[in-house]
MARGU-623897 format. One record per residue: residue in three letters; x, y, z of N, C-alpha, C in turn. Coordinates in steps of 0.02 Angstrom, whole numbers. Example, Ala and Ser with C-alpha at 12.3 -4.5 7.8 and 13.67 -1.06 7.14 Angstrom:
2
('ALA', (660, -284, 390), (615, -225, 390), (660, -165, 390))
('SER', (642, -112, 354), (684, -53, 357), (645, 2, 394))
# end
This chain:
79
('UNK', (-957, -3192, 67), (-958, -3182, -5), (-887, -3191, -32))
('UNK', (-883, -3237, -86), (-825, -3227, -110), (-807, -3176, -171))
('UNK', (-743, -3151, -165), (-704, -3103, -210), (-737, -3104, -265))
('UNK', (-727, -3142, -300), (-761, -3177, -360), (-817, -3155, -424))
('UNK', (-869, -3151, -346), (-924, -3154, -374), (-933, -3080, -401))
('UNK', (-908, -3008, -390), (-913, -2968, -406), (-867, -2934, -479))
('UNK', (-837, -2982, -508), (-791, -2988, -555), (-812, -2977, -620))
('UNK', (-811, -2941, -675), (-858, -2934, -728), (-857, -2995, -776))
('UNK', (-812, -3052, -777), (-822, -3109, -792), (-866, -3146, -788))
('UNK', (-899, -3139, -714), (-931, -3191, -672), (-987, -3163, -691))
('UNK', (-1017, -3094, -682), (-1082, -3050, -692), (-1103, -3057, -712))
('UNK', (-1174, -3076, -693), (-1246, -3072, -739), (-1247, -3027, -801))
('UNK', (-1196, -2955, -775), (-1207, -2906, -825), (-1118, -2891, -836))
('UNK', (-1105, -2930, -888), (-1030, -2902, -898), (-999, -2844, -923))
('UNK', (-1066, -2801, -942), (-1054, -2730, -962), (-1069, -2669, -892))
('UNK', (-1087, -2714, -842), (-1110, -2681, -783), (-1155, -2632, -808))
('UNK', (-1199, -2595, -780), (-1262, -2596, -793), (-1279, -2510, -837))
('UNK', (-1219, -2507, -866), (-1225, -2442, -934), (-1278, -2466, -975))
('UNK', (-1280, -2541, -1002), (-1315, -2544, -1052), (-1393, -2512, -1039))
('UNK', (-1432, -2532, -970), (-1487, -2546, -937), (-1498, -2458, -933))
('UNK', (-1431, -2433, -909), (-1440, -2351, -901), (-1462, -2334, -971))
('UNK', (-1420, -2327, -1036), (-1457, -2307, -1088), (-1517, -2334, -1124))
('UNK', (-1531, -2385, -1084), (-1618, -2410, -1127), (-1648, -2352, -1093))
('UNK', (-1666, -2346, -1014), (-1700, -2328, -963), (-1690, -2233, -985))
('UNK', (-1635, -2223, -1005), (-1621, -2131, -1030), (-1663, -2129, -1114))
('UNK', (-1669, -2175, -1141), (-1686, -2156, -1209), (-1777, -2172, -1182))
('UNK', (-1803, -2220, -1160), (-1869, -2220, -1124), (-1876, -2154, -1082))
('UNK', (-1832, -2131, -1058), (-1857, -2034, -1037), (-1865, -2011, -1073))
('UNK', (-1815, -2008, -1117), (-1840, -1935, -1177), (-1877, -1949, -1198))
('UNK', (-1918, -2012, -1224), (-1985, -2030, -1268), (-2037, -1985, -1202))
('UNK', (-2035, -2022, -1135), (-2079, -2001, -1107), (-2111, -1925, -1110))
('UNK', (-2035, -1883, -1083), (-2029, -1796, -1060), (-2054, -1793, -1148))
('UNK', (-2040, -1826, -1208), (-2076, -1774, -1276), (-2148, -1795, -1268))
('UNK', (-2175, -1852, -1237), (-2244, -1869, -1261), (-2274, -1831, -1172))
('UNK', (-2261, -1800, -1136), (-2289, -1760, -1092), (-2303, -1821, -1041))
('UNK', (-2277, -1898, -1028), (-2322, -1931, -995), (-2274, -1939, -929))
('UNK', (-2314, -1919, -887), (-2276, -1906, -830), (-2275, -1955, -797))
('UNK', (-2306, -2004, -773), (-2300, -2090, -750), (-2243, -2106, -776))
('UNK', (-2238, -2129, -841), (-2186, -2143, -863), (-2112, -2103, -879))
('UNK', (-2127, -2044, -852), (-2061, -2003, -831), (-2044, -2034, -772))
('UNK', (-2070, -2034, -718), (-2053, -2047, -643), (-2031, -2107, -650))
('UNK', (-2068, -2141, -677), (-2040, -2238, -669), (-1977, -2235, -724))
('UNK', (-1957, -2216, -769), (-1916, -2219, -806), (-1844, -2160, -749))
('UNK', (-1855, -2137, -709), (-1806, -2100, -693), (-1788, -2146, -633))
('UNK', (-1860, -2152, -597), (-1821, -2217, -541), (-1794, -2278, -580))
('UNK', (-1788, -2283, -639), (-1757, -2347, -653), (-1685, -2335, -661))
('UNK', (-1674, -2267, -682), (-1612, -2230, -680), (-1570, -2239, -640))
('UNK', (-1603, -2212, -585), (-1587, -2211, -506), (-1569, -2276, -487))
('UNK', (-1591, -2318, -489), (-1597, -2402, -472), (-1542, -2419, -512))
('UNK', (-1529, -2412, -552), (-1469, -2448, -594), (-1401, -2402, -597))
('UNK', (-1406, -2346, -588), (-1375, -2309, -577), (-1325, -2314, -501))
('UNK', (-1371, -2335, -454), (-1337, -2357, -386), (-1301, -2436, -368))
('UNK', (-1327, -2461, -439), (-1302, -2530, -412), (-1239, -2518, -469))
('UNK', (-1239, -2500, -524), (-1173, -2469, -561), (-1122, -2439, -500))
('UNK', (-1132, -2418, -468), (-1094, -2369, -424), (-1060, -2436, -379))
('UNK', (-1116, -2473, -353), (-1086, -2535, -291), (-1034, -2571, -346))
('UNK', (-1053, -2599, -428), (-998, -2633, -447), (-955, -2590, -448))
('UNK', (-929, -2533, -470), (-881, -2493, -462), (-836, -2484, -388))
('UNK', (-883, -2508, -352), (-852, -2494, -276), (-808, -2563, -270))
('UNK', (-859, -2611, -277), (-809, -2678, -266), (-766, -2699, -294))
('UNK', (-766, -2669, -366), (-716, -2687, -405), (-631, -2659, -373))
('UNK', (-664, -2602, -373), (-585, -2560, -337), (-588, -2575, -271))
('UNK', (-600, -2603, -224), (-602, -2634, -174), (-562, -2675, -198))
('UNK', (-575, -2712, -239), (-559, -2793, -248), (-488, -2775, -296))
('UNK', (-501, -2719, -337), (-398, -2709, -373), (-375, -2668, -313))
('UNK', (-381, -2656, -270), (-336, -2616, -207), (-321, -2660, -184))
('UNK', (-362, -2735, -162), (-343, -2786, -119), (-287, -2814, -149))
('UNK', (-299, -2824, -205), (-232, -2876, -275), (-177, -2807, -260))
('UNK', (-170, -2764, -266), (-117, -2720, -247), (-91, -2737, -205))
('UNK', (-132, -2729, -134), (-82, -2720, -67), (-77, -2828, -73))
('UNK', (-65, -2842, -97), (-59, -2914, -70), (2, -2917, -159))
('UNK', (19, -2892, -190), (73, -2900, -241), (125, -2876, -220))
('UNK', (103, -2802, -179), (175, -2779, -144), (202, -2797, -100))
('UNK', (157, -2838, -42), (165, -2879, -4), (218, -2936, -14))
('UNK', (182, -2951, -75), (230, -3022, -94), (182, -3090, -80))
('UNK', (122, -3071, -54), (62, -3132, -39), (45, -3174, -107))
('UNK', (51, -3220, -121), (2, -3261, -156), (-70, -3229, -174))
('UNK', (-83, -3192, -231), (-149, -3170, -258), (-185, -3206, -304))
('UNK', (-173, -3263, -316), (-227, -3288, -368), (-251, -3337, -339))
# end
């Protein structure tokens, strides 16, 4: 995999995936006021689901500015 691809430039989702979290949180509260519990559960695993892959871009990203660090102090060629 290259560096790259995890870059919020490059991303399918250049807001990384907050936006997807607040559709999926405002579809709960409709659910939990209208009592419908299907659509509580599926609306919370969607939470969950986007919520964890928010977390992986967050991981790679600082992965990926730690790497540009230790290779500036270095003195390596980073771009």
């Amino acid at each position: 995999m290259k560096g790259y691809r995890y870059s919020r430039s490059y991303n399918k989702y250049p807001d990384g995936y907050y936006p997807k979290l607040e559709y999926w949180n405002v579809v709960l509260k409709m659910a939990i006021k209208q009592q419908d519990t299907e659509a509580v559960v599926r609306a919370a695993d969607k939470i969950n689901y986007f919520a964890n892959k928010q977390l992986e871009v967050d991981y790679l990203e600082q992965q990926a500015d730690s790497q540009i660090a230790i290779q500036k102090d270095s003195g390596e060629d980073w771009c």
